[in-house]
C-alpha positions in Angstrom: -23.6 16.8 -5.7 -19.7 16.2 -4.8 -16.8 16.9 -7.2 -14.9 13.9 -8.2 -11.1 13.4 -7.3 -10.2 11.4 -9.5 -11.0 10.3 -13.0 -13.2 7.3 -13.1 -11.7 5.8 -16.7 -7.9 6.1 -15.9 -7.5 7.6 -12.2 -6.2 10.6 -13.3 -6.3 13.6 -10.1 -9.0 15.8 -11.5 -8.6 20.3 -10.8 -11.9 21.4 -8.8 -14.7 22.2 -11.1 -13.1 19.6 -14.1 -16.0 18.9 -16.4 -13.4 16.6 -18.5 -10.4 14.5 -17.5 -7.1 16.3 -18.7 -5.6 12.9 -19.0 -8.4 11.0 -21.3 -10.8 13.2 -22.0 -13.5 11.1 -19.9 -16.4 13.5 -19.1 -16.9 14.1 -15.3 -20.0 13.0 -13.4 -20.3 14.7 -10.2 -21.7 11.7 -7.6 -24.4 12.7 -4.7 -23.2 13.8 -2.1 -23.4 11.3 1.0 -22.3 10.7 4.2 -19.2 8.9 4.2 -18.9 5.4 6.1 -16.3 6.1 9.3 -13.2 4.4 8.5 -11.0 3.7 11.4 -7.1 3.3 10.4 -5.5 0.1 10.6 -1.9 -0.6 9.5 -0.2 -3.2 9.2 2.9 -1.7 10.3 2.7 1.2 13.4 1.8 4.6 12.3 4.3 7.2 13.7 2.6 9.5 16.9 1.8 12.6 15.5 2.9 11.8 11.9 0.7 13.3 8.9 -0.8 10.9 6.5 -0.2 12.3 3.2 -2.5 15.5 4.1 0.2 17.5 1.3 -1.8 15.9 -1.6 -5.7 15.2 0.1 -5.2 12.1 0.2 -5.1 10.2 3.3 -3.5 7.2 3.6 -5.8 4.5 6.2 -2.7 2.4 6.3 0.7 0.3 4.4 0.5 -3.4 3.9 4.3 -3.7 3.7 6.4 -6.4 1.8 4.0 -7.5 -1.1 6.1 -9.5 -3.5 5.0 -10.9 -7.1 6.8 -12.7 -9.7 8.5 -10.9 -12.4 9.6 -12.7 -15.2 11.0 -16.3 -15.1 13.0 -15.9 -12.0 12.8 -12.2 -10.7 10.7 -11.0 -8.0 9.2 -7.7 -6.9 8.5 -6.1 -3.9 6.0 -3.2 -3.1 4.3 -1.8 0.0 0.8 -1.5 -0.7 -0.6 1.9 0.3 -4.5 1.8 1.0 -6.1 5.1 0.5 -10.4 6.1 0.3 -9.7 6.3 -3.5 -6.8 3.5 -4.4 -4.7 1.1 -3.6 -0.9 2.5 -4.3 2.1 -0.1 -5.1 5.0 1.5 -4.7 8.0 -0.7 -5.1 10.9 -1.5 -2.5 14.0 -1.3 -4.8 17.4 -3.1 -3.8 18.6 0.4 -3.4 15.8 1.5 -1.1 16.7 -2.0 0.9 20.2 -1.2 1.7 19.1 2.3 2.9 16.9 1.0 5.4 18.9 -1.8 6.1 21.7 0.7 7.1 19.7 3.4 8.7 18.1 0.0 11.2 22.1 -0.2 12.0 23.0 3.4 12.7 19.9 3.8 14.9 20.2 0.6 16.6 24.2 1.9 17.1 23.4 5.2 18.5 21.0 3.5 21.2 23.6 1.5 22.3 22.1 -1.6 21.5 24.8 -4.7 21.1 25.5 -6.8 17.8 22.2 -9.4 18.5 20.0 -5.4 19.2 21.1 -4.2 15.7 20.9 -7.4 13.7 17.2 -7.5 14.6 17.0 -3.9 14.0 17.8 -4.5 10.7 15.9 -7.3 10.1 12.7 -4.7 10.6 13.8 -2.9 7.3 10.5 -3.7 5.5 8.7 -1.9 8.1 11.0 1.2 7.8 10.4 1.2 4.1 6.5 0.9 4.9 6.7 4.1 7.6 7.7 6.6 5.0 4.8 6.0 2.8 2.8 8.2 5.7 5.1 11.0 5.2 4.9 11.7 2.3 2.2 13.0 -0.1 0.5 9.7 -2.2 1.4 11.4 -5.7 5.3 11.4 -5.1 4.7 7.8 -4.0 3.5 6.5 -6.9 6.3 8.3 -8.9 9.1 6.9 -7.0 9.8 4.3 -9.3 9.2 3.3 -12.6 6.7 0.2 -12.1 4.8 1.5 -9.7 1.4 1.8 -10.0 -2.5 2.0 -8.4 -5.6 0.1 -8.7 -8.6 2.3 -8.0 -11.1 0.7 -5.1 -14.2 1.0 -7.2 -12.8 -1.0 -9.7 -11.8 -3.9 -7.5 -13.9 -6.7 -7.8 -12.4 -9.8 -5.4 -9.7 -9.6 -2.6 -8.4 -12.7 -1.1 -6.2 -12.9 2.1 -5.0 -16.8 3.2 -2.5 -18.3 5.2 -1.4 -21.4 4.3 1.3 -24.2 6.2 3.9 -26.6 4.9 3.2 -30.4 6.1 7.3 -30.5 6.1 8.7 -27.5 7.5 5.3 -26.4 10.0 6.2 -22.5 8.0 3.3 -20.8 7.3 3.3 -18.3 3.9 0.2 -15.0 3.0 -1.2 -15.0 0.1 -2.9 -11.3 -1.5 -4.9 -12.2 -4.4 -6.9 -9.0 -6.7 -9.2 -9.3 -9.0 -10.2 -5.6 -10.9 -11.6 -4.7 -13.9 -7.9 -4.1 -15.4 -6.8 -8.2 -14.3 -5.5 -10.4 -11.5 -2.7 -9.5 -9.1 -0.6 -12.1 -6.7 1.3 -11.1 -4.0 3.1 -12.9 -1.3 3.1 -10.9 1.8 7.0 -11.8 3.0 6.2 -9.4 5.9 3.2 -11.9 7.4 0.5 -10.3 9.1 -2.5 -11.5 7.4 -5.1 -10.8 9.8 -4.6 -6.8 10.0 -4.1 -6.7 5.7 -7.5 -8.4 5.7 -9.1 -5.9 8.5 -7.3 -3.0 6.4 -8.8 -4.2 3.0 -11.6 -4.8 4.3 -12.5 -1.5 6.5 -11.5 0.1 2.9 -12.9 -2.4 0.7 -15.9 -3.9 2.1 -17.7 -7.0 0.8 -15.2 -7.1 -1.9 -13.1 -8.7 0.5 -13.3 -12.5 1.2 
């Protein structure tokens, strides 16, 4: 029988040996213990060369689907990167603060390489990605406590995922769609970062049959 990470009823981290969740009190069911399915990792944006993957908090993170946004509100948006882990799917959102500081750290490192106005402008323009790259440094916990709204669905209580592309008639410019269905509700995303294919291959490597 295998100990239990994480709390079932509210994803609470569980101590080793837990018979009851600190958090809600949900008894503990230790599962049998199996061989677990070889899951290679596949990001959407490049994993660093040598970089850990959150091994601080035993969680390991298969890869980021950067650049998720949702409404929020009439007129607000949100942005998260979407960290994919063998127990949940983290959201951690990208604040305006967190932009600028990418957006300016693209600039000095574009500067420092010598690269020219057109080199740095498309430095910066990579800033989701920078965002996305620090989510394998550091330890999924502190993640998900960055910011206030951030928050985690647990992969055994996702239901449906959905990954389209779809193409204006007018303009020819395509837009991703991210659509969840869980036990706790729906969740829409627009992924302003493209790359459907490899958030598909990512979900699905994680996921399974759960993804469409």
């Amino acid at each position: 029988m295998s100990q239990p990470k994480f709390c079932e009823q509210c994803g609470a981290p569980l101590g080793p040996g837990a018979r009851f969740c600190n958090q809600c009190g949900q008894p503990v069911v230790a599962a049998p213990a199996s061989q677990p399915r070889p899951v290679e990792p596949v990001a959407t944006v490049p994993q660093p060369a040598a970089a850990p993957t959150a091994a601080a908090s035993g969680e390991p993170v298969y890869g980021v689907i950067p650049g998720a946004q949702r409404r929020k509100g009439l007129l607000g948006f949100q942005t998260f990167s979407i960290v994919v882990t063998p127990q949940r799917l983290v959201f951690a959102e990208t604040t305006s603060q967190m932009q600028k500081d990418a957006v300016r750290e693209a600039a000095d490192e574009a500067k420092r390489q010598g690269k020219g106005l057109l080199g740095r402008v498309a430095a910066q323009m990579g800033w989701l990605n920078r965002v996305a790259q620090r989510y394998y440094q550091m330890p999924v916990e502190m993640a998900l406590r960055e910011n206030k709204d951030n928050f985690f669905i647990l992969n055994s209580h996702v239901r449906k995922v959905t990954v389209r592309e779809t193409q204006d008639d007018e303009t020819l410019q395509s837009s991703c769609y991210l659509a969840i269905e869980a036990s706790s509700g729906k969740y829409s995303f627009e992924l302003k970062a493209g790359q459907p294919k490899e958030a598909r291959e990512l979900l699905r490597q994680t996921l399974g049959a759960a993804v469409r």
